[in-house]
TORMI-467485 format. One record per residue (C-alpha): x, y, z. Coordinates in steps of 0.2 Angstrom, whole numbers, plus 2048, in hexadecimal, padded with zeros to 3 digits. Example, Ala and Ser with C-alpha at 12.3 -4.5 7.8 and 13.67 -1.06 7.14 Angstrom:
2
83E7EA827/8447FB824/
END
This chain:
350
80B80176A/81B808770/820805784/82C81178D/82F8137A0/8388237AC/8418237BB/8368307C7/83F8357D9/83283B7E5/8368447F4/830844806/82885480D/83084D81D/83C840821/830831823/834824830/831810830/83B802839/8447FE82C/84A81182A/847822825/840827815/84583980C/8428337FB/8388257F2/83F81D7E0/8308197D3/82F8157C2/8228197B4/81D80F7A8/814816799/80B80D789/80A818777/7FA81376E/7F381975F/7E4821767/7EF827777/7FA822784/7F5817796/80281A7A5/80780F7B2/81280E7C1/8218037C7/8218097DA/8308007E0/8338007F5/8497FF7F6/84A7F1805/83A7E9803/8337E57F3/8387D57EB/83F7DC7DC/84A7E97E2/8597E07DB/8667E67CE/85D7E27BF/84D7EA7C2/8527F67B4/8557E97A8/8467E27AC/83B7F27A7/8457F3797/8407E0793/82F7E5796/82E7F278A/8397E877D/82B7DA77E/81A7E3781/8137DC773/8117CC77E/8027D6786/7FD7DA796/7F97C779B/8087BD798/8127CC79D/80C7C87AD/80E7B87AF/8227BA7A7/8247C87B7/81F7C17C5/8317C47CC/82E7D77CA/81B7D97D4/81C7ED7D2/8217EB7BE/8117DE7BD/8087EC7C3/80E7FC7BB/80D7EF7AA/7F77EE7B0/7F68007B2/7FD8057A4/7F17F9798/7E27FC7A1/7E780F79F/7EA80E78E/7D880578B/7CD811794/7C482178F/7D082A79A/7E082579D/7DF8287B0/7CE8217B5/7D480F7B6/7C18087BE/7B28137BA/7A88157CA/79E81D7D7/7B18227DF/7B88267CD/7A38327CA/7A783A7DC/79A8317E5/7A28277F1/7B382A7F9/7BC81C800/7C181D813/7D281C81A/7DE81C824/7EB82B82C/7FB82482A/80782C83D/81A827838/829824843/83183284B/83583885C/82883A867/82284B864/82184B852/817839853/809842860/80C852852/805846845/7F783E84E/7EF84D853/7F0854840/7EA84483A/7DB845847/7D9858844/7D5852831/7C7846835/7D1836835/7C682A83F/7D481C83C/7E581F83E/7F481483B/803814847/81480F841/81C80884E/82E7FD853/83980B850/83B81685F/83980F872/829804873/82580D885/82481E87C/81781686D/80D80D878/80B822883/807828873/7FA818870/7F481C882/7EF830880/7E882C870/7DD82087A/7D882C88B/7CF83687D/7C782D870/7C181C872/7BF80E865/7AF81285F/7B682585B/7C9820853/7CF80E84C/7E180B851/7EB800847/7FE800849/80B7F983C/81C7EF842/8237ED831/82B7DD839/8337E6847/8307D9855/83A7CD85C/8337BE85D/8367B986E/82E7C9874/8227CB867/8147C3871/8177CE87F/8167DF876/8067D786D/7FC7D687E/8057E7883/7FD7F0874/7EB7E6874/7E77F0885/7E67FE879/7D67F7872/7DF7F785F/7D77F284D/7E67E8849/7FB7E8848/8027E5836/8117D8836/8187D7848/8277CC844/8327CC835/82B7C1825/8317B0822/82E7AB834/81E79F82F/81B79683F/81D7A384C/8137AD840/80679F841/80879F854/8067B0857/7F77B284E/7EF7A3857/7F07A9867/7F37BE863/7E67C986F/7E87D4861/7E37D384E/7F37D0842/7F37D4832/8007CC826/8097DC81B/81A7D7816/8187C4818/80F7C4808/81D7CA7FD/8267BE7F3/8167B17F1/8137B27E1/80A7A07DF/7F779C7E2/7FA78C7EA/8087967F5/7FD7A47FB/7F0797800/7FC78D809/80379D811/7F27A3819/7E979281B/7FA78F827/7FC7A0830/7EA7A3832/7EB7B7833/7DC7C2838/7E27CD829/7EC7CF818/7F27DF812/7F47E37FF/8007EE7F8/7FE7EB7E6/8107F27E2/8177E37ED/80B7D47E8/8097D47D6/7FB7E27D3/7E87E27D0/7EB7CE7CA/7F67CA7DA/7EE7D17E6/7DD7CA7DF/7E37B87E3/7E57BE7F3/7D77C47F5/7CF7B47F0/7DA7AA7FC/7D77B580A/7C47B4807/7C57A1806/7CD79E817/7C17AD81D/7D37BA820/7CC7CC820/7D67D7815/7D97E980F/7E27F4804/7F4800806/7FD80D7F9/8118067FC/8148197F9/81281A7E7/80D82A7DF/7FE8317D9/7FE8267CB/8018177D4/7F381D7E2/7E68217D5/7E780E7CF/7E68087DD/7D88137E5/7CD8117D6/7D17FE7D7/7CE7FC7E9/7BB8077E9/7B57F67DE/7B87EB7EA/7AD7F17F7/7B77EE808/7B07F8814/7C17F9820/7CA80981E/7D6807811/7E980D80F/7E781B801/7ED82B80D/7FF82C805/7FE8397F6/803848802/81283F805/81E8497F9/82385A7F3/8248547E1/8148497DE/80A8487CE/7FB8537D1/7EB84B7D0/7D78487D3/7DB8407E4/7D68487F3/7D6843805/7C984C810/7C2847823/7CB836822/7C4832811/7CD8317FE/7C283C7F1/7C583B7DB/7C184B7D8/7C084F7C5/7BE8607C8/7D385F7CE/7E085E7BE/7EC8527BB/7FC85A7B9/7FF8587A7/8108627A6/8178537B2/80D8477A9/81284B796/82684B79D/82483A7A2/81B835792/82883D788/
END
């Protein structure tokens, strides 16, 4: 068995706005296993500013992985747990290489096209017009839960847009959840929290910066609105850590980005610990490709979460991977009957 991995630059359609900037292009890497009977293909989807192992050496690091495969796809694991998005590009590319076909990851009713998976429409940052553009697009296309990223422009002019969402469809007809990315002060944080939960939302994703564990802990006590812990959880690599970390914040939700915690295995345990102090959970792409997004998707239809997941990113780019995945009235089809572009795919693999 032979490893090899490529740098992949994929490009915004539109400049892509979050609080800790604007996004015109996203850097990910493929990591790709030569068997004897075929080839399996993982991804490496690295987030510049975020992910814990965007450091100098990531690289290097992908080069040591190919130089040791032989190790397998276990202890691999276990010697990358500085480099979450490698753990899981490493998973991918095995459980690739050892199924049928090298891009359905889990067999299932999602993967046979009986059962889509629901998710949400993702509205990012911008001025105010192209934020109420995007709302009304995602609403015209069936979404029935839309996510709002917020903490970027003024707060009077997100919380309009929160309100004329509201004077026309109430809670039973759209689910709105917001997303912070840490953008809160914490001395205000408590204030814009009872602000926003007049707006009857699901849930905000990480109002304050990670790190802060006891005001974290505070908030959620006493929030009047559902939080949900996104990039707190990055960096936690051990058991005992990620039940410490939840047993002692007590958050109504986790979010898993497998590209950020570790993959199918890391997120698994958090899974577990969120179950065992009775955190609800779901599932978000952390804007990977189609690759990336197919994993994930076919991962996330075993586990049978009813919450609309985070899969709606694969129309992102001008320069994806063509592939089975379709999103259609708020909901993510695999449709066999839709190619995966093998001229891209075959480049990558070369």
């Amino acid at each position: 068995m032979k490893a090899s991995y490529k740098k992949y630059i994929l490009d915004f359609k539109r400049p892509s706005g979050t609080s800790r900037g604007i996004l015109h292009q996203k850097e990910t890497w493929f990591f790709v296993l030569q068997g004897e009977e075929g080839f399996g293909i993982g991804e490496c989807g690295i987030l510049r500013g975020l992910s814990i192992d965007d450091v100098p050496a990531y690289e290097q690091k992908l080069k040591w992985t190919c130089d040791n495969i032989q190790l397998g796809r276990n202890k691999l694991w276990n010697e990358l747990l500085d480099f979450p998005s490698i753990q899981f590009g490493v998973e991918q590319a095995f459980i690739s290489l050892e199924s049928k076909e090298p891009f359905e990851l889990f067999p299932s009713p999602f993967t046979r096209e009986a059962m889509p998976i629901d998710i949400n429409g993702l509205v990012w940052m911008g001025d105010e017009a192209y934020m109420h553009e995007q709302i009304q697009q995602k609403l015209a296309d069936g979404f029935t839960c839309i996510k709002m990223k917020i903490g970027a422009i003024d707060f009077k002019t997100e919380i309009a847009l929160l309100s004329s969402i509201r004077k026309r469809y109430n809670k039973e007809e759209i689910e709105l959840r917001v997303d912070a990315n840490g953008a809160f002060k914490i001395e205000e944080a408590m204030e814009k929290l009872k602000i926003l939960s007049q707006y009857d939302l699901h849930s905000i994703e990480q109002p304050i910066k990670q790190g802060h564990i006891m005001e974290m802990k505070s908030l959620c006590a006493n929030t009047p609105l559902p939080i949900a812990l996104d990039e707190e959880l990055i960096g936690v690599t051990d058991v005992v850590e990620k039940e410490y970390l939840l047993k002692t914040i007590r958050p109504q939700y986790i979010i898993l980005k497998p590209s950020l915690v570790g993959g199918f295995k890391g997120s698994e345990e958090w899974i577990q610990a969120a179950e065992n102090h009775n955190v609800g959970w779901w599932v978000t792409s952390a804007l990977e490709s189609n690759i990336g997004l197919n994993a994930i998707a076919q991962w996330t239809a075993t586990l049978k979460n009813d919450l609309p997941q985070g899969l709606g990113t694969g129309s992102l780019y001008t320069n994806n991977i063509d592939s089975p995945l379709t999103v259609k009235n708020g909901k993510i089809f695999y449709q066999k009957s839709v190619a995966w572009d093998t001229n891209k795919i075959e480049q990558i693999c070369i």
